[in-house]
C-alpha positions as CSV (number, residue, x, y, z in Angstrom):
1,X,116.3,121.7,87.0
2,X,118.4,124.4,87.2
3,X,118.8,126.8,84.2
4,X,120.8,124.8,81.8
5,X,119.8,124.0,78.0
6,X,118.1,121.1,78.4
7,X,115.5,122.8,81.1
8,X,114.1,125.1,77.6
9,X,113.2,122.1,75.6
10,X,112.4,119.8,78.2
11,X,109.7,122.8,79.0
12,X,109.2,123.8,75.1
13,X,108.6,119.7,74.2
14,X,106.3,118.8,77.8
15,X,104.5,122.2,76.1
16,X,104.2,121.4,72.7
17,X,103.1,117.5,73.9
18,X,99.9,119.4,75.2
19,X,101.9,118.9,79.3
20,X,101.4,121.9,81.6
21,X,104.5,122.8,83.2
22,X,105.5,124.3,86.4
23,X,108.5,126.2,86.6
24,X,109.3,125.4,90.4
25,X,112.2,127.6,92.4
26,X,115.0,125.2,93.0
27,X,116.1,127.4,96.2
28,X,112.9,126.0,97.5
29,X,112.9,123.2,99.7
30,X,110.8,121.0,102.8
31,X,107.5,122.0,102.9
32,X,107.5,125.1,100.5
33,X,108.5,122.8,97.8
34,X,105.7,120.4,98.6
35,X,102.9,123.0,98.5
36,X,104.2,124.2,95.2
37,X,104.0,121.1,93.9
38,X,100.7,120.4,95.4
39,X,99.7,124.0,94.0
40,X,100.1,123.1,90.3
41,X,98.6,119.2,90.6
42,X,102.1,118.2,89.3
43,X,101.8,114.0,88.5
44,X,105.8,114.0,87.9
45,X,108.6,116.2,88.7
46,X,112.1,116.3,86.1
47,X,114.7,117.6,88.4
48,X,118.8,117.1,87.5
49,X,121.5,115.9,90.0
50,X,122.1,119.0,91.8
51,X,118.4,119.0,93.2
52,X,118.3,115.3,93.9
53,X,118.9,116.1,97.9
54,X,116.0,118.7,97.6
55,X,113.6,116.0,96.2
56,X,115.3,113.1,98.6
57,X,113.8,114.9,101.4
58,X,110.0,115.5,100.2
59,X,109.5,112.7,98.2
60,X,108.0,110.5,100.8
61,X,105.2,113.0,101.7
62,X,104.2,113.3,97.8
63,X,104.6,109.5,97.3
64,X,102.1,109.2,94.1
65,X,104.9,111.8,92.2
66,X,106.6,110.1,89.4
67,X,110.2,110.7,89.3
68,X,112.8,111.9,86.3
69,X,116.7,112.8,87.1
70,X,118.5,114.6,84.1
71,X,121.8,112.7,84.7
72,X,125.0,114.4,83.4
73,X,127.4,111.9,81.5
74,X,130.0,111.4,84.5
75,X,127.2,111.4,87.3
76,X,126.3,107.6,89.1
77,X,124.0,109.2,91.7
78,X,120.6,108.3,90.2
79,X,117.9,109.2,93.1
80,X,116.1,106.4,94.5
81,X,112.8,106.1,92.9
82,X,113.6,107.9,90.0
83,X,113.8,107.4,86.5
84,X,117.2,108.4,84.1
85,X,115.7,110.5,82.1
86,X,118.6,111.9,80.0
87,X,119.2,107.8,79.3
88,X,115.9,107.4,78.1
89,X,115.8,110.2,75.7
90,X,119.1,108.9,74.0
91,X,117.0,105.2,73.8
92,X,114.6,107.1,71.4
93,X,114.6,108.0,67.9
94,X,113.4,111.8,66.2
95,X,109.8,111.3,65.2
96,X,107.9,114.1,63.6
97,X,105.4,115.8,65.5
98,X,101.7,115.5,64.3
99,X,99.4,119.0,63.9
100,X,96.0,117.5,66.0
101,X,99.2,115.9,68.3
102,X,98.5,118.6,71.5
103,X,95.4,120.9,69.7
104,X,95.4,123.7,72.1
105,X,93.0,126.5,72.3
106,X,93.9,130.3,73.5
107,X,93.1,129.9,77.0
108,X,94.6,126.3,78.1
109,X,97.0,126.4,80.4
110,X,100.5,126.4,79.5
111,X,103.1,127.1,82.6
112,X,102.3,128.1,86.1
113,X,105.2,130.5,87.2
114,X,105.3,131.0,90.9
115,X,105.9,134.0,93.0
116,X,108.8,134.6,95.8
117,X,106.9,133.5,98.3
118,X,108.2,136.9,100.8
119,X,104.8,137.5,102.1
120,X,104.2,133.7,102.6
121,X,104.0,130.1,100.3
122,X,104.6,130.8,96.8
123,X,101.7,131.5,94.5
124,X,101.1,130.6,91.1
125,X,100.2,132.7,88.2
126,X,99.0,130.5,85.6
127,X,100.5,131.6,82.3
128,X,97.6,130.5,78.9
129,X,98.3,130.2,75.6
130,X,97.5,133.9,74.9
């Protein structure tokens, strides 16, 4: 997703939910894009309209990647494969947040942030809780 709002507490609440997130280059695409995926173990990947031609062409050779598009009010183009994600949130109500709900000690990971990539594949540096 590109910066936007919604990317901060999409990131803050996968975090707090005890999720560790990987803040992926969207100027990436093909086969870098795959490895960074690959990189981070990523089971799902929340990407908005903008990307969806990015993730069209790499989603066959990660085919066990679940799928979330962050659809904008006015956009129809919903990717293949993918669930609405911005539709599903509105489906849900507020509900509080429990203390034990992610415990998380000091070192856990919480974000991998990647490198440019100029002296080859992007590499991540694995951000904890420190």
């Amino acid at each position: 997703m590109e910066n936007r709002v919604e990317y901060v507490g999409t990131w803050l609440g996968l975090s707090k939910a005890g999720f560790v997130t990987a803040l992926v280059n969207i100027n990436l695409r093909g086969d870098v894009l795959v490895h960074s995926i690959n990189v981070a173990d990523c089971k799902a990947v929340i990407f908005s309209g903008e990307y969806a031609e990015a993730i069209a062409e790499i989603k066959n050779k990660i085919p066990e990647l679940t799928l979330y598009q962050w659809s904008e009010y006015n956009d129809t183009r919903l990717l293949e494969g993918a669930a609405d994600l911005s539709c599903g949130l509105n489906k849900f109500e507020p509900q509080p947040l429990y203390a034990d709900m992610a415990l998380s000690r000091p070192r856990d990971k919480l974000i991998y942030i990647y490198t440019s990539g100029t002296t080859g594949m992007p590499k991540a540096a694995v951000i904890n809780n420190l």
